[in-house]
NUPATI-812852 format. One record per residue: residue number from 1; chain; x, y, z of N, C-alpha, C in turn. Coordinates in nm, 3 decimals. Layout:
N
{atom NUM 'A' {X Y Z} {X Y Z} {X Y Z}}
...
! end
This chain:
157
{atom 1 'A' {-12.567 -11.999 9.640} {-12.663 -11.893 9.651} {-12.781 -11.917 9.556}}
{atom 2 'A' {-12.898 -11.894 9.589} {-12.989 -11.948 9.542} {-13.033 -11.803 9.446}}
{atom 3 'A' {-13.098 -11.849 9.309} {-13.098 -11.729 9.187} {-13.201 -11.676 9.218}}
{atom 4 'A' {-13.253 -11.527 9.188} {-13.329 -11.463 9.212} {-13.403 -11.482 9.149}}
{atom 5 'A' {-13.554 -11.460 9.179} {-13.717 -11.481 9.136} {-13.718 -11.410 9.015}}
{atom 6 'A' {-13.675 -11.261 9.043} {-13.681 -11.149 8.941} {-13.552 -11.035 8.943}}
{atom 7 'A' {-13.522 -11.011 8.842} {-13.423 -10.927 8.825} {-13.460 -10.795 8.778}}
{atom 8 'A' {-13.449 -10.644 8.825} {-13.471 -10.514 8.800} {-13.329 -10.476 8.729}}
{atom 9 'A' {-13.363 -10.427 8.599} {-13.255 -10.408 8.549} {-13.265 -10.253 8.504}}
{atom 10 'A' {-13.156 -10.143 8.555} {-13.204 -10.037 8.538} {-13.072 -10.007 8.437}}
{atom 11 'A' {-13.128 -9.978 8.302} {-13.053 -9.925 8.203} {-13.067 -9.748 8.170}}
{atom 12 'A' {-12.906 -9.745 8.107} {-12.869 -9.632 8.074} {-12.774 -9.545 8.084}}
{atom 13 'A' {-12.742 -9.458 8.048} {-12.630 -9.371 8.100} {-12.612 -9.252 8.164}}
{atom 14 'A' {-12.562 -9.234 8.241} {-12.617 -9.169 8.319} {-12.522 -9.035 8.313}}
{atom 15 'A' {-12.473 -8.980 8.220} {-12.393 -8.885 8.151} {-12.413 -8.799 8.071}}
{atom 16 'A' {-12.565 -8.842 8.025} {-12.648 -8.827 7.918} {-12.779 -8.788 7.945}}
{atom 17 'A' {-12.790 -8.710 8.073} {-12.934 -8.666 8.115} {-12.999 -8.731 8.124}}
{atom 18 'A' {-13.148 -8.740 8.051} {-13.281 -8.793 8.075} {-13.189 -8.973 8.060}}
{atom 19 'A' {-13.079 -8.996 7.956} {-13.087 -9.152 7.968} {-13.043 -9.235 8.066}}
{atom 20 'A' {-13.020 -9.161 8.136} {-12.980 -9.239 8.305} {-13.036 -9.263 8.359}}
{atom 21 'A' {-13.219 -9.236 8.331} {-13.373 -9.272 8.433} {-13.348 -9.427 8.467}}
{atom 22 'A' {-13.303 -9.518 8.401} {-13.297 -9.635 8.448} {-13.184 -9.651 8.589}}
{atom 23 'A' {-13.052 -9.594 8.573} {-12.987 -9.651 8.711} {-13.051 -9.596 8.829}}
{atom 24 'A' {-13.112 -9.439 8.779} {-13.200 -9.374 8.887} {-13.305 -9.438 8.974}}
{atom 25 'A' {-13.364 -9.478 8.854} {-13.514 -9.572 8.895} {-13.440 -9.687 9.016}}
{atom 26 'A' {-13.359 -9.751 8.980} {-13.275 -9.872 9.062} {-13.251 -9.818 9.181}}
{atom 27 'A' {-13.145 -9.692 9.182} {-13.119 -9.704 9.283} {-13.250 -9.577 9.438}}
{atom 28 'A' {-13.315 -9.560 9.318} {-13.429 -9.476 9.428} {-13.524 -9.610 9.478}}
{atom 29 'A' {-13.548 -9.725 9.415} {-13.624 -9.850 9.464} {-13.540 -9.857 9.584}}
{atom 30 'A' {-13.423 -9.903 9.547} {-13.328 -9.995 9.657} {-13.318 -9.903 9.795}}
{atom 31 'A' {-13.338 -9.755 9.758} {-13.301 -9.649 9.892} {-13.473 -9.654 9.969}}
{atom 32 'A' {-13.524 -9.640 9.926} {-13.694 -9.607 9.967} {-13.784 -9.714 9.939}}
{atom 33 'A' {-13.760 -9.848 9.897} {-13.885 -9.923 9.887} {-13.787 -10.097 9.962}}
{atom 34 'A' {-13.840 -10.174 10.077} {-13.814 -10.316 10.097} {-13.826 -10.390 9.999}}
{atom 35 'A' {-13.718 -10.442 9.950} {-13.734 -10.545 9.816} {-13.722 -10.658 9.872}}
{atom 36 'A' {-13.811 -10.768 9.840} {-13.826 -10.925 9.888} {-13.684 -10.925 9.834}}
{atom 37 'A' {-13.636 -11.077 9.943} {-13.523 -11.142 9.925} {-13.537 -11.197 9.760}}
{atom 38 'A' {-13.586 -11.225 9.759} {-13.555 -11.311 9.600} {-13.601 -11.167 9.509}}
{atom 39 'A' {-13.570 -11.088 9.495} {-13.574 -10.968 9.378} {-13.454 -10.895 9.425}}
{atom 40 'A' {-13.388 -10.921 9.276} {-13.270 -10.806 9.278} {-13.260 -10.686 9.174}}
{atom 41 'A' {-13.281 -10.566 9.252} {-13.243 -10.454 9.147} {-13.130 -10.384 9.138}}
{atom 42 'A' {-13.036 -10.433 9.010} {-12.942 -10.393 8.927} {-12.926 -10.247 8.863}}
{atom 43 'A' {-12.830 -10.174 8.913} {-12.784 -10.086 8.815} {-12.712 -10.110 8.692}}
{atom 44 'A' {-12.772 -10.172 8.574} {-12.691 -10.229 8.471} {-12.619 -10.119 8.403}}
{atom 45 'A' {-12.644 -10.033 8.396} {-12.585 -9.894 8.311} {-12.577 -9.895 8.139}}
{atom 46 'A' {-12.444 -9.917 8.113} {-12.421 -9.923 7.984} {-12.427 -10.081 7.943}}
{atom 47 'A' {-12.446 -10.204 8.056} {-12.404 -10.274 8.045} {-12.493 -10.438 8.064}}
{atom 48 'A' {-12.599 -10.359 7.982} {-12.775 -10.447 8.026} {-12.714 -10.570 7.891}}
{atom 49 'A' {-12.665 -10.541 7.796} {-12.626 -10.667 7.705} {-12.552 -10.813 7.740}}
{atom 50 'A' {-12.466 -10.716 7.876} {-12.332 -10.840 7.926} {-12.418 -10.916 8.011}}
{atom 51 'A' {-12.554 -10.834 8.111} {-12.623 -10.930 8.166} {-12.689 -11.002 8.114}}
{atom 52 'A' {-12.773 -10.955 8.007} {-12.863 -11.024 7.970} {-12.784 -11.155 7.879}}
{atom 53 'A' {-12.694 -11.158 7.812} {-12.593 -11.222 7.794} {-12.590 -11.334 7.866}}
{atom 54 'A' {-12.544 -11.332 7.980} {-12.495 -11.416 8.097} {-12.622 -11.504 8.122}}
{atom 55 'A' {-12.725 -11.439 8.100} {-12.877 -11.472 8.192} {-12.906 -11.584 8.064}}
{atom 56 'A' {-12.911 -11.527 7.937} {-12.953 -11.652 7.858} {-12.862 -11.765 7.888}}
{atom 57 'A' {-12.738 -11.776 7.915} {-12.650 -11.870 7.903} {-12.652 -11.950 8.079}}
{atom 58 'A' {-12.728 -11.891 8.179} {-12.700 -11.940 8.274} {-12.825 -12.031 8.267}}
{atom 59 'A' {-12.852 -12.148 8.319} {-12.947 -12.249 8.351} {-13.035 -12.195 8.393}}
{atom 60 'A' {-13.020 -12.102 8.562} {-13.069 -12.111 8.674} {-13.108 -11.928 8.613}}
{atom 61 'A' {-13.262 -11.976 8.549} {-13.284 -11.760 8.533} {-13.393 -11.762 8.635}}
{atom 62 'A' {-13.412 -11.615 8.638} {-13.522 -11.616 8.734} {-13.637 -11.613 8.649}}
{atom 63 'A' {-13.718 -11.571 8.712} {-13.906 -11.618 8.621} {-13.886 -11.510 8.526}}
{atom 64 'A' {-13.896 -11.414 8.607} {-13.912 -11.249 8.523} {-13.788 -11.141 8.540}}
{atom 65 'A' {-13.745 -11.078 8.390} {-13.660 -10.971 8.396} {-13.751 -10.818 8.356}}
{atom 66 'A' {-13.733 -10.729 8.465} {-13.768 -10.656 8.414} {-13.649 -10.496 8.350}}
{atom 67 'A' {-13.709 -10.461 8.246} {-13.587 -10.343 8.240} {-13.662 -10.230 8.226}}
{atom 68 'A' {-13.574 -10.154 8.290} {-13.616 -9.993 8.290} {-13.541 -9.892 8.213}}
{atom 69 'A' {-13.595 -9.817 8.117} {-13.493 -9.766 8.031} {-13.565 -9.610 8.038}}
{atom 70 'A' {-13.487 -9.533 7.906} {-13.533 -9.434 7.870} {-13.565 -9.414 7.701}}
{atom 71 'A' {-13.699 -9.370 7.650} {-13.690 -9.387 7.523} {-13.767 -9.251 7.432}}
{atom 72 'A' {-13.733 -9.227 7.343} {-13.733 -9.133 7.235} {-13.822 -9.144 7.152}}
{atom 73 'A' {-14.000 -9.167 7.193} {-14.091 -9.233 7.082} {-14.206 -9.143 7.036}}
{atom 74 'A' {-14.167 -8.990 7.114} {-14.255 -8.884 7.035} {-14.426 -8.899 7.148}}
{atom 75 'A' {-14.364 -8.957 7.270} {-14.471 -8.927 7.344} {-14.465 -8.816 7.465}}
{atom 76 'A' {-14.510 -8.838 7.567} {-14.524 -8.654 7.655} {-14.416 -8.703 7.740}}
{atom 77 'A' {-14.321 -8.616 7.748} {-14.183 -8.651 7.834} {-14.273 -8.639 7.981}}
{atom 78 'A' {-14.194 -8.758 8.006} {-14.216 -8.788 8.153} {-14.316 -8.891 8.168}}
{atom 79 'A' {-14.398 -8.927 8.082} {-14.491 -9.053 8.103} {-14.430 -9.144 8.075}}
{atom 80 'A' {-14.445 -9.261 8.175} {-14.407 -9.406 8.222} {-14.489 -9.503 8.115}}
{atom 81 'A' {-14.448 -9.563 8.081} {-14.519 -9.694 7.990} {-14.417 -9.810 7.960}}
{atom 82 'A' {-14.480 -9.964 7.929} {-14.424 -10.061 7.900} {-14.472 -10.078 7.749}}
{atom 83 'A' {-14.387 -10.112 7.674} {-14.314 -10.147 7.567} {-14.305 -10.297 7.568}}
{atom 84 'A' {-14.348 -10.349 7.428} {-14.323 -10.462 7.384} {-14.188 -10.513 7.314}}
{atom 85 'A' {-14.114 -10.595 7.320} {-13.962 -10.601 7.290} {-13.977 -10.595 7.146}}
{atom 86 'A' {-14.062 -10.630 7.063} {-14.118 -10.581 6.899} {-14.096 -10.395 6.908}}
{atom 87 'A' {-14.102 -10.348 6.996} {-14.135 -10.236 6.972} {-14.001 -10.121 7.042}}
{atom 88 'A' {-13.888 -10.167 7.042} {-13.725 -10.113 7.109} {-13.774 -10.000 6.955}}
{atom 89 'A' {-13.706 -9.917 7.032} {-13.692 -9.804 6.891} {-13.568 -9.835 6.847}}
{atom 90 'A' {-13.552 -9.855 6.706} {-13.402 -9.848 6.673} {-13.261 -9.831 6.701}}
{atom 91 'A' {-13.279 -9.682 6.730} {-13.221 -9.610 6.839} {-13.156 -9.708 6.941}}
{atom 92 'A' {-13.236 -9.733 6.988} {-13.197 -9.822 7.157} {-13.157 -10.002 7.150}}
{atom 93 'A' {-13.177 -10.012 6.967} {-13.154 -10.173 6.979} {-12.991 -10.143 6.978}}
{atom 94 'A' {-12.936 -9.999 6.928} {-12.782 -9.953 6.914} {-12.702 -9.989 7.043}}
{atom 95 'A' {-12.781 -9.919 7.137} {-12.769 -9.944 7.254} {-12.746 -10.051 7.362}}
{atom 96 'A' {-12.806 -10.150 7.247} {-12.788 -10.290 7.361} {-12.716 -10.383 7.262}}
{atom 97 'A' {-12.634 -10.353 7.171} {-12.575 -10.422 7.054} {-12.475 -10.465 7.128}}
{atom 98 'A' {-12.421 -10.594 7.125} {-12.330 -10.725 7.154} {-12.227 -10.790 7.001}}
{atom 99 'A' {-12.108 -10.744 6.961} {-12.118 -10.825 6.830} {-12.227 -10.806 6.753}}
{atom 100 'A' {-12.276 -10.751 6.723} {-12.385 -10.745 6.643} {-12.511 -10.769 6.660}}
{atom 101 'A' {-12.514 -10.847 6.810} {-12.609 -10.927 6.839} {-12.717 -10.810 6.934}}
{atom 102 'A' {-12.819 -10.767 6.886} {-12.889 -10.680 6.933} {-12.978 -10.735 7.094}}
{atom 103 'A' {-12.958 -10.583 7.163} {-13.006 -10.669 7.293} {-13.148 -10.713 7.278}}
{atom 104 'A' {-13.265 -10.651 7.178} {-13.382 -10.712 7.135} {-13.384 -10.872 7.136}}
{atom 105 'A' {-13.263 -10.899 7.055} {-13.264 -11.055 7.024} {-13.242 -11.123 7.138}}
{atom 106 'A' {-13.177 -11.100 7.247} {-13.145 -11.176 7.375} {-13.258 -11.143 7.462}}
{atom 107 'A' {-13.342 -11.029 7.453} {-13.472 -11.052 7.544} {-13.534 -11.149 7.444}}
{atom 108 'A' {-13.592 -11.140 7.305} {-13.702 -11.254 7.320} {-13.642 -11.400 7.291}}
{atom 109 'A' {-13.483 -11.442 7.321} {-13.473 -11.550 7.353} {-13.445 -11.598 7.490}}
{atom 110 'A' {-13.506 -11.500 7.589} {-13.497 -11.488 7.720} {-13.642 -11.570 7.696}}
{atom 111 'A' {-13.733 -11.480 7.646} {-13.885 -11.481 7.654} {-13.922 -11.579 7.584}}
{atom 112 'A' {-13.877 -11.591 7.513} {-13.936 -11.759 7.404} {-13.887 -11.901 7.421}}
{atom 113 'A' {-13.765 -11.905 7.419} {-13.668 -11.987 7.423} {-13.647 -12.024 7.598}}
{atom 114 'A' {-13.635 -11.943 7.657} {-13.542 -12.003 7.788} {-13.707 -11.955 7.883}}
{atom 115 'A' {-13.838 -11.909 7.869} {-13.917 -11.890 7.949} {-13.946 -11.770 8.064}}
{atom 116 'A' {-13.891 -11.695 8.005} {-13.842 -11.578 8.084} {-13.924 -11.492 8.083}}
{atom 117 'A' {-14.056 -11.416 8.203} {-14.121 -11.299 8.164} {-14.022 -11.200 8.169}}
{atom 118 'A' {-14.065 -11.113 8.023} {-13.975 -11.015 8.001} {-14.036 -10.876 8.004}}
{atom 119 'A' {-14.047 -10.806 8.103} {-14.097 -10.623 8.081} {-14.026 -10.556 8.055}}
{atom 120 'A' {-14.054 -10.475 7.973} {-13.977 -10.299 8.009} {-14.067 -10.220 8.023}}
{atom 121 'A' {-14.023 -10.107 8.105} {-14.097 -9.995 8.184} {-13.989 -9.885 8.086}}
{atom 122 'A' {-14.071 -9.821 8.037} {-14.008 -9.683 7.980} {-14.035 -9.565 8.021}}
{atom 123 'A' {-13.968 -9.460 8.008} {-14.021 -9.324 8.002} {-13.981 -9.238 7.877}}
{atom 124 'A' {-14.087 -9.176 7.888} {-14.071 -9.035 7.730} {-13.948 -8.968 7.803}}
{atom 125 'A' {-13.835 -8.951 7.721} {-13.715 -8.861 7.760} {-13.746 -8.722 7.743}}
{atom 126 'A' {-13.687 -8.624 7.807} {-13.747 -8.515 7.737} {-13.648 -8.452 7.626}}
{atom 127 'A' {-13.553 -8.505 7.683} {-13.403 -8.428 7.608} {-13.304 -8.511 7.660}}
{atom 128 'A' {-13.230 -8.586 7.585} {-13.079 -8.670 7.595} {-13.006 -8.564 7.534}}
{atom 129 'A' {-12.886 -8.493 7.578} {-12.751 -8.422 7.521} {-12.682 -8.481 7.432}}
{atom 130 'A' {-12.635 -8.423 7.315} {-12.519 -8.485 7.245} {-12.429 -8.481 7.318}}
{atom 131 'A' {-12.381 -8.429 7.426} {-12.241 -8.396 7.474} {-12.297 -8.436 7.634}}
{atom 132 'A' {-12.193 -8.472 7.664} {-12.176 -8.544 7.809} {-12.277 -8.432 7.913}}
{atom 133 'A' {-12.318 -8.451 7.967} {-12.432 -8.349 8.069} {-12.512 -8.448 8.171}}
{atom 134 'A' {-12.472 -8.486 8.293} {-12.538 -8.531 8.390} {-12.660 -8.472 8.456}}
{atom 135 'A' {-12.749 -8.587 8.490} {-12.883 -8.492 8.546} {-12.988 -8.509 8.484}}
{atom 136 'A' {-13.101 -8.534 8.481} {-13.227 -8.582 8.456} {-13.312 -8.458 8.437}}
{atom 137 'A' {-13.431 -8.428 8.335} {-13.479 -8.321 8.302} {-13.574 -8.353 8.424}}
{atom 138 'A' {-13.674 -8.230 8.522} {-13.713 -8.229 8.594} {-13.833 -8.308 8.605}}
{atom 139 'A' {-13.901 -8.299 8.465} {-14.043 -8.393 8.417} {-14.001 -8.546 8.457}}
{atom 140 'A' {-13.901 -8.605 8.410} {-13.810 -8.693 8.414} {-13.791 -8.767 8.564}}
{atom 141 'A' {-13.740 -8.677 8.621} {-13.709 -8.703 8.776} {-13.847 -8.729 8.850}}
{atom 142 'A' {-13.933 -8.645 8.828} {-14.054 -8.656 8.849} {-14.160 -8.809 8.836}}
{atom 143 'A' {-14.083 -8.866 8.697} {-14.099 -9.026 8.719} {-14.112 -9.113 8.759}}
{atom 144 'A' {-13.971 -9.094 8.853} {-13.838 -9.224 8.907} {-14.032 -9.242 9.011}}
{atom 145 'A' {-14.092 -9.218 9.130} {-14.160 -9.290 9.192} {-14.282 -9.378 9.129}}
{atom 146 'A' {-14.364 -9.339 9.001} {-14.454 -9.363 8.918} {-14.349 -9.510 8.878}}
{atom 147 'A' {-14.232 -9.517 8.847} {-14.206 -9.642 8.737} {-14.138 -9.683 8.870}}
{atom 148 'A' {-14.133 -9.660 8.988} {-14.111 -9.787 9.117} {-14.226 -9.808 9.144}}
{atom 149 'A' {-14.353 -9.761 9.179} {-14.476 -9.813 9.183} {-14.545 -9.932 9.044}}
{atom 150 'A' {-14.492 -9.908 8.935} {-14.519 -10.020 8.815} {-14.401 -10.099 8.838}}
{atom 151 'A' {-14.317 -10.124 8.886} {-14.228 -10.224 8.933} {-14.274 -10.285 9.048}}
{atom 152 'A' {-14.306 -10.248 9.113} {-14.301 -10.275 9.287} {-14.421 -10.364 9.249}}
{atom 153 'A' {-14.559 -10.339 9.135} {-14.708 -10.453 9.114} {-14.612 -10.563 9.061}}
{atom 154 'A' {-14.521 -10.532 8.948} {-14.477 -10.645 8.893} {-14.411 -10.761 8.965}}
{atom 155 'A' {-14.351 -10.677 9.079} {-14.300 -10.771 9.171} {-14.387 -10.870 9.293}}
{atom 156 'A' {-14.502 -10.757 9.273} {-14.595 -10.841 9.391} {-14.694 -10.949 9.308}}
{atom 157 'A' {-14.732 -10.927 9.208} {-14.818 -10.975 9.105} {-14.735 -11.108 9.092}}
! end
């Protein structure tokens, strides 16, 4: 099977309200938008480290990974923006921790080392729960088409 061009990687949890915008984002592309054969979008969930993992170690990467997350940076919940991998909030390098090995560090040796364009597409959360609570704040949901339209250029671009 021949490796994909680009990989959509939609992170988060989705147990946790607003931080589940990433499997959302994935799987509202895959229901409502034709994805070229060579682009695959992934519901990675909790589990964007084991891929990205795999991806540095496999030969055959594709050109570009992109990830879609949710993040906590004191901007207007519900606006879409990309983020520089310098710029993971703390918070979220927790999130993609491997052994110790932060998922920051495996994107920019995706991006430096192995040649890999690397995006992330974020959104302002409005509210993540301490306690388990499924469901996306409405600003939030309101998103998911805005950050498939900044996916969908990245893919045509």
């Amino acid at each position: 099977m021949k490796p994909k061009r680009i990989i959509v990687l939609g992170c988060g949890n989705v147990l946790f309200g607003d931080d589940g915008f990433g499997p959302e984002v994935v799987k509202f592309l895959n229901e409502n938008f034709k994805i070229p054969d060579d682009v695959e979008a992934i519901d990675a969930g909790t589990s964007v480290r084991n891929i990205l993992f795999d991806l540095v170690l496999n030969p055959s990467r594709p050109e570009k990974v992109i990830i879609v997350d949710a993040v906590d940076i004191g901007r207007t919940p519900g606006e879409v923006f990309e983020i520089d991998i310098s710029s993971i909030p703390p918070i979220k390098i927790d999130d993609f921790s491997m052994h110790q090995l932060p998922t920051s560090s495996l994107l920019r040796e995706l991006k430096d080392i192995c040649g890999v364009d690397v995006r992330i597409i974020c959104v302002q959360v409005q509210h993540i729960p301490e306690e388990v609570k499924p469901g996306l704040s409405d600003v939030v949901k309101k998103a998911i088409p805005v950050a498939c339209e900044r996916i969908l250029k990245e893919i045509i671009d």
